[in-house]
N, C-alpha and C positions, 0 to 999 in steps of 0.2 A: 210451512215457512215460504214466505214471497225470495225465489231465486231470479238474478237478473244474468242473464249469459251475455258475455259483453266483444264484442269481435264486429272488425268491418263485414255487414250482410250483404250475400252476394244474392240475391231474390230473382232467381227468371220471370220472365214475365206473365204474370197470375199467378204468382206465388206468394205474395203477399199486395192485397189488394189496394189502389195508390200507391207500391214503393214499388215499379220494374226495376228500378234505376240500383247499383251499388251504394249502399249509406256506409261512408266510411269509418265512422265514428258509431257503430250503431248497438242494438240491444236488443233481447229479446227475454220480456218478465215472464216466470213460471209461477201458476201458482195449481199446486197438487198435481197434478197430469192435464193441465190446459195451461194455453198463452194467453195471458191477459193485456199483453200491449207487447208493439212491436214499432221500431224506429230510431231517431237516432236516442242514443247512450241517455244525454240529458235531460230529455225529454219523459224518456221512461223511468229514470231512474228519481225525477224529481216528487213525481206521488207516491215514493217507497222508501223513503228515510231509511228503513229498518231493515232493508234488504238484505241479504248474501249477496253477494256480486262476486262473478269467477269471471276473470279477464281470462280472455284465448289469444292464444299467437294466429297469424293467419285468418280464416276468413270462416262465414257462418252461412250455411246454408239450411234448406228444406231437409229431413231424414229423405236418402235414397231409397231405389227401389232395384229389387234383385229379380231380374225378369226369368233366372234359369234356376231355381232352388232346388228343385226334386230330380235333377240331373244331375245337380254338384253335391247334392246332401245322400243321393241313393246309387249313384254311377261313376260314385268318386268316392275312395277311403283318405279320409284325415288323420294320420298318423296323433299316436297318443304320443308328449314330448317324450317319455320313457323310450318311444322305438325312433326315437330322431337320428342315433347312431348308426340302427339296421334301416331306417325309411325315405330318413331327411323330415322336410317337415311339411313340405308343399303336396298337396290333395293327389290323391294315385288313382290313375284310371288307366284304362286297355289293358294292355300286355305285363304292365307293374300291377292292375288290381287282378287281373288275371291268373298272376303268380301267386298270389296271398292264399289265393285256395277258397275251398267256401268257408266264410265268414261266418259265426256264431250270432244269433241274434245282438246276443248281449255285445259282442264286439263293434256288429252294424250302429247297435245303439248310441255307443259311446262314439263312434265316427261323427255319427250324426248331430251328436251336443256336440261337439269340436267344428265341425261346420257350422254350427249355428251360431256361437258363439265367436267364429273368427269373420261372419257376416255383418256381428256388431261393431267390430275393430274396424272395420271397410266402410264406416257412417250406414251399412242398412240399416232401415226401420220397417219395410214393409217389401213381401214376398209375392213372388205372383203367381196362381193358381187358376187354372179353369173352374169358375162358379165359385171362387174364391177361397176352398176350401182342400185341403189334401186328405186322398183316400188310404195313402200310408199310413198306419197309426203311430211308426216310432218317426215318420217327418212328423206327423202332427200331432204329435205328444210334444216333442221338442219345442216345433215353434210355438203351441201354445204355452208353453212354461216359462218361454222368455219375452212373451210380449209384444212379437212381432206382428204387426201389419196386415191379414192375408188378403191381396185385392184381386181383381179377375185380369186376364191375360187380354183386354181389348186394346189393341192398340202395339203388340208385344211383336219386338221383329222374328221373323218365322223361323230363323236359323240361331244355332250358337253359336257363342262370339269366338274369334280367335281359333285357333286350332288348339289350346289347351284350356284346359279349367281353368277359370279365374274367379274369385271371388269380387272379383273387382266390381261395381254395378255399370265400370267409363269402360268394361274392357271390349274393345268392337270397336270404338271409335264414338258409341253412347253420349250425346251431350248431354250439358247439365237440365236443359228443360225436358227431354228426355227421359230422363234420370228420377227428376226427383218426386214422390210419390205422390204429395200434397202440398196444398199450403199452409203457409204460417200465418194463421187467421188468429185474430181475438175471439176467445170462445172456441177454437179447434181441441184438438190435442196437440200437447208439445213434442213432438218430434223434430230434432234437428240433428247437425251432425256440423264438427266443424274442423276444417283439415287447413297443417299449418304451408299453407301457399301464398302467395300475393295477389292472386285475381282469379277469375275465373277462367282464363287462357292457360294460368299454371297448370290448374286444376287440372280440367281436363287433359294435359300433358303428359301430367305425374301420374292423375289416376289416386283412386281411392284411398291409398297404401299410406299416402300424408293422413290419415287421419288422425285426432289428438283426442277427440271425445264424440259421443254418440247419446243422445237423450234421449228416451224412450218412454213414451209418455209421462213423461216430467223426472223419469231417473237415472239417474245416472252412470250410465250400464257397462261403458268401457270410457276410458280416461290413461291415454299414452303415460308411462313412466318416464 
């Protein structure tokens, strides 16, 4: 079924080829796990009659890219909501994961879908790996189950961001061309992500954490309550 995602698109430059520019009215057709038109709302929307159309608040971007995954997924424990009362709920590293004692495979495991899946709440779609692939088997059990991305670290700034974990892909000061993993091509896959802010100043301001939904090759993988 032809889906049209409907939100002002904030496109950096070479991100969608002919639009650098913000289309304020704009759209982006899915059809199975590819974009088959990208531009404004009416335009797209006029050869699909028959469409789904999901209006978003806020603004439409490329899916991000998480340039630190097997640091935040393997040197960082993601509390299960169950231990939210003994943990809190934000990622535990150094002297907090230190206290936890060793960890149970099966425990690591379940960290690790709880990272992976609070990546997708943050607009990721694609992870960054040396030769583009992870040698963990329970990181890369995880992100192959969920469909992410894995691309090579060329281009990946040399340190971690911030002094604490973040899941964020903005957190370091990361801009959005920066950021975002691919373009939004006709014929690509559909990855985007779209977080409720007013422009791309906001964006990078607030950071990830606005995010309202995440499409992953054409589905619909997290969507704010």
């Amino acid at each position: 079924m032809l889906t049209i995602h409907a939100a002002p698109l904030v496109l950096p430059a070479g991100a969608a080829p002919g639009m650098d520019a913000p289309v304020a009215d704009g759209a982006v057709m899915v059809d199975g796990d590819r974009v088959i038109a990208v531009g404004p709302y009416d335009e797209v929307a006029e050869d699909a009659p028959g469409a789904r159309v999901r209006r978003w608040p806020g603004v439409l971007t490329p899916g991000l890219r998480q340039w630190h995954p097997l640091w935040l997924l393997r040197h960082c424990y993601h509390p299960d909501p169950r231990e939210a009362d003994e943990l809190g709920e934000q990622p535990l590293w150094g002297e907090r994961l230190t206290a936890l004692g060793d960890l149970t495979e099966t425990r690591w495991s379940g960290s690790v879908r709880r990272g992976v899946q609070r990546m997708l709440r943050n607009g990721t779609t694609a992870v960054a790996s040396p030769g583009a692939r992870f040698r963990d088997p329970l990181v890369a059990t995880a992100v192959a189950r969920s469909g992410l991305t894995v691309v090579g670290t060329t281009g990946a700034p040399g340190t971690l961001p911030g002094e604490r974990p973040d899941l964020d892909p903005f957190a370091g000061g990361y801009d959005l061309p920066g950021t975002v993993h691919g373009p939004l091509t006709v014929g690509g896959r559909a990855d985007l992500a779209v977080f409720d802010v007013p422009d791309e100043a906001a964006l990078r301001e607030r950071g990830a954490a606005t995010c309202v939904a995440t499409v992953l090759a054409g589905r619909l993988v997290y969507r704010a309550r």
